[in-house]
Each structure stands twice: as structure tokens, then as C-alpha cells.
C-alpha positions as CSV (number, residue, x, y, z in Angstrom):
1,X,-106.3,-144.7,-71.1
2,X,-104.1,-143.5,-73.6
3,X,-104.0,-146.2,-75.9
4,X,-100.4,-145.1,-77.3
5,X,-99.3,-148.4,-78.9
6,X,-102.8,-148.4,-80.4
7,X,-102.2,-145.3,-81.9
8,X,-99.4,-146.5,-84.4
9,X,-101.3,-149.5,-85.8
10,X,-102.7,-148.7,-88.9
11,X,-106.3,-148.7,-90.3
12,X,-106.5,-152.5,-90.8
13,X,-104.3,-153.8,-87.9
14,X,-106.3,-152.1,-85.2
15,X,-109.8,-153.8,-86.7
16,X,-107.5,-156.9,-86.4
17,X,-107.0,-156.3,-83.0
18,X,-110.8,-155.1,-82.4
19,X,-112.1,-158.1,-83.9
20,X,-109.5,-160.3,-81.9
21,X,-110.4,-159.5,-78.9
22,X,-114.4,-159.1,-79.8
23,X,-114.5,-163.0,-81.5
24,X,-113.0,-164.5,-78.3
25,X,-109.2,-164.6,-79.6
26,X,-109.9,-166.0,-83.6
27,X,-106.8,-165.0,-85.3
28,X,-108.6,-166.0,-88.5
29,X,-111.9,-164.5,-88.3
30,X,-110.4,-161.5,-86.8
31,X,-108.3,-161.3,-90.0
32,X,-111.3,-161.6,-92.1
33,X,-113.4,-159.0,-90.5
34,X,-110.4,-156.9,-90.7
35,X,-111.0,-156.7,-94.3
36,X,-108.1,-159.3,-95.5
37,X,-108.4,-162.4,-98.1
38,X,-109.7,-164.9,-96.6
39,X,-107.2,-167.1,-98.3
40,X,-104.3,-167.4,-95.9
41,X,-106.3,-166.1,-92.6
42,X,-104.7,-168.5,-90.4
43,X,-101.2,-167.4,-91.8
44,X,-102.1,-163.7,-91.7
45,X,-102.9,-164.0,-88.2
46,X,-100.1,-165.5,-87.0
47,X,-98.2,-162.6,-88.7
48,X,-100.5,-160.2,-87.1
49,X,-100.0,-161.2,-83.7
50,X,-96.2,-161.6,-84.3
51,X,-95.9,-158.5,-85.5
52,X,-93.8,-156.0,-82.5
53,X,-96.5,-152.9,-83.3
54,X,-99.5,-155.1,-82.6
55,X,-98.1,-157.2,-79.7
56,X,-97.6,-153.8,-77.6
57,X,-101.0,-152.3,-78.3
58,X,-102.0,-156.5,-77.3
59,X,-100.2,-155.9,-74.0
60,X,-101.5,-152.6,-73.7
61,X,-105.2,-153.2,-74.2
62,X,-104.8,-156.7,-72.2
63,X,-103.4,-154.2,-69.1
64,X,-106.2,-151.8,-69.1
65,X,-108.8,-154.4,-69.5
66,X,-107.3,-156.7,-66.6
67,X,-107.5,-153.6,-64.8
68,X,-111.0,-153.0,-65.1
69,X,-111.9,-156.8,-64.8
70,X,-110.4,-156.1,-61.6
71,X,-112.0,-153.1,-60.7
72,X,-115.5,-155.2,-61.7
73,X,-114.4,-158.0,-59.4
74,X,-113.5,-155.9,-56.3
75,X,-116.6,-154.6,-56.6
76,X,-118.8,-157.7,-57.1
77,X,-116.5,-159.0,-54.1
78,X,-117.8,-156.2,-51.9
79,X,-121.6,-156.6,-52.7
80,X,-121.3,-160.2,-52.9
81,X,-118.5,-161.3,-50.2
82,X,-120.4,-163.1,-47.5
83,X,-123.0,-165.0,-49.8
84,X,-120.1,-166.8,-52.4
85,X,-117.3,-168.5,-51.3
86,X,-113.9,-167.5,-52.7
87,X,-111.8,-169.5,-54.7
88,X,-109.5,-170.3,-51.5
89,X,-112.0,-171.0,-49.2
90,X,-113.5,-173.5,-51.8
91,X,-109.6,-175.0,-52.4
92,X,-108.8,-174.7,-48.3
93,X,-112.1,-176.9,-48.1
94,X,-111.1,-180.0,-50.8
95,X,-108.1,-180.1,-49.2
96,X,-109.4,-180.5,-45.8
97,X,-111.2,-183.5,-47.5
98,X,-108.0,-185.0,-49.2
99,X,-106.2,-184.7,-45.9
100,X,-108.8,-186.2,-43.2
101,X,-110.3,-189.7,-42.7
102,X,-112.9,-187.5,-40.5
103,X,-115.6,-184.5,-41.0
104,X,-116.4,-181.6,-38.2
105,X,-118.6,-184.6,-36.6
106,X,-116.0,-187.0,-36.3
107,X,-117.6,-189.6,-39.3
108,X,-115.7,-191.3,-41.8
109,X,-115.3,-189.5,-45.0
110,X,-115.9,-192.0,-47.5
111,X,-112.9,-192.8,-50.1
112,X,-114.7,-191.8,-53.0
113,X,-115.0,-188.1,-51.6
114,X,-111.7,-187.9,-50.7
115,X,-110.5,-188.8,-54.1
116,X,-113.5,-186.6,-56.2
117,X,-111.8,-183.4,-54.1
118,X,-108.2,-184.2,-54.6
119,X,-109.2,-184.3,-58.6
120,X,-111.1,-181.3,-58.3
121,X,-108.4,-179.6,-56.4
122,X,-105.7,-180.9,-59.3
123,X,-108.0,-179.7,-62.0
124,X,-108.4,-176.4,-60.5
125,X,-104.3,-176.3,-60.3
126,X,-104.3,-177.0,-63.6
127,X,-102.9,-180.3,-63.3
128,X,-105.1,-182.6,-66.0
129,X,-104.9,-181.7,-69.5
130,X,-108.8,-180.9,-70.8
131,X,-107.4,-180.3,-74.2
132,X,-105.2,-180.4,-76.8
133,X,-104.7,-178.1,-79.9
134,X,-103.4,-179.7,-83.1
135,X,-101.4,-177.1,-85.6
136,X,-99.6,-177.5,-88.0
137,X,-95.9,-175.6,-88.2
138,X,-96.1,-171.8,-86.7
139,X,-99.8,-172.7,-86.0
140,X,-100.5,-172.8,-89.4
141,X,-103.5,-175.6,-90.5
142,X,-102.6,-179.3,-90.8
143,X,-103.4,-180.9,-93.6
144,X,-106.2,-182.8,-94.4
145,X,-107.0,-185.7,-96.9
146,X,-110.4,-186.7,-98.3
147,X,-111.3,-189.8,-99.6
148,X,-114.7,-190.1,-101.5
149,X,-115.8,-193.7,-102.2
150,X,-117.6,-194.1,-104.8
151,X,-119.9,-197.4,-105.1
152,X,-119.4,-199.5,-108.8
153,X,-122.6,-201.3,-109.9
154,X,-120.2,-203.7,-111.8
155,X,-119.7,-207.1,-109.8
156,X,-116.4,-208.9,-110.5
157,X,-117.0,-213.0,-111.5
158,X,-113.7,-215.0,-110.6
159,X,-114.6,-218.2,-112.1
């Protein structure tokens, strides 16, 4: 692992980066612990993460770790291949339940199965929306308005 890209950040953008990829991808935390003002994190970040130097040594450290979550995996898939069912064998078996009116034993699946493993194999596609992220303009914060009440002890006569 040569780490070249990493190599021309300087001191602050490579504890960016460290902290970014520690805190679970918080641009504005990572900016914080980087030793920035805290006042215009989110901004910061998004410059940061735009800038050419740090999205190389991004792609860079993203390769070699995807490389060694797959190294991990391979090897969890070796001890652990006949007792955990893979990710196709789990889809291969929803959709064996979306397509038949029948199991192995020739029964009726019921129709409220069929339609909980033909969600569960749309979800797993990435079909349904779980979320949605509000942001304002080049991710920046949107604003947001306060209003205190405040409560008068004066009562109003209209008569």
C-alpha cells in the first residue's frame, strides 16, 4: 500500500480524510477534528471532498480498503459457507415465493407471503426509498426559522 495520493495532502487535509472515514463519512465533524473553525464546517467539507488532491487519495484509500473488506469476506465465506446463506440464495428463494402459488409440498402459499417476499426482494434491489436527505444548495445547511411564543398576562376586554 503506497498511499501516493495520500502523500500530497497536507497536514490538515489528511486528518480530514482520517476523521472522514473514522466518524462514518461526517464531512463536518471530520472538518472539526481536523483542527478547522467550526463555523462553516458544512461548507469546508464540501470543499474538502471537492477538492482533486483529496478525492484521489478518497479513491485510493476506498480501493485498498474494499480490497481488504474483500479479503475479510472471502475468508468469513470460507469458514462460514455452509452454515449462512448467501445473498443469492436468500434472493433466488423470495423469488421462488413471488413466482409460485405452491411450496416443495404442493400447498398454497398464502398471498400475504407472496407479497412480504416480493417487497423484500424490491427493498433489497433498492427499489423503495428508506430515506431522504434535505440540503440546502451544494449541500450546504437549509435554513431554519425559530419562533418563540411568549405568553402575555394582559387579557384584551372588547366591550
Amino acid at each position: 500500500m503506497a498511499f501516493d495520493a495520500l502523500n500530497k495532502l497536507n497536514y490538515r487535509q489528511r486528518a480530514f480524510l482520517t476523521a472522514y472515514l473514522s466518524n462514518g463519512q461526517d464531512a463536518p465533524s471530520a472538518v472539526i477534528a481536523a483542527g478547522y473553525s467550526e463555523k462553516g464546517a458544512t461548507q469546508k467539507g464540501n470543499s474538502l471532498l471537492n477538492t482533486p488532491a483529496v478525492k484521489e487519495a478518497w479513491a485510493e484509500l476506498s480501493g485498498e480498503l474494499s480490497k481488504k473488506q474483500l479479503e475479510v469476506i472471502d475468508e468469513l465465506k470460507d469458514q462460514f459457507s455452509d452454515k449462512i446463506a448467501s445473498i443469492y440464495e436468500i434472493q433466488e428463494f423470495w423469488t421462488k415465493l413471488v413466482r409460485s402459488n405452491k411450496d416443495e409440498n404442493g400447498d398454497y402459499i398464502k398471498l400475504d407471503a407472496r407479497i412480504r417476499a416480493s417487497e423484500l426482494l424490491a427493498k433489497n434491489m433498492g427499489m423503495f426509498i428508506d430515506k431522504i436527505e434535505h440540503s440546502g444548495k451544494d449541500g450546504a445547511d437549509l435554513p431554519c426559522i425559530t419562533l418563540n411564543f411568549i405568553k402575555s398576562d394582559t387579557t384584551i376586554n372588547n366591550g
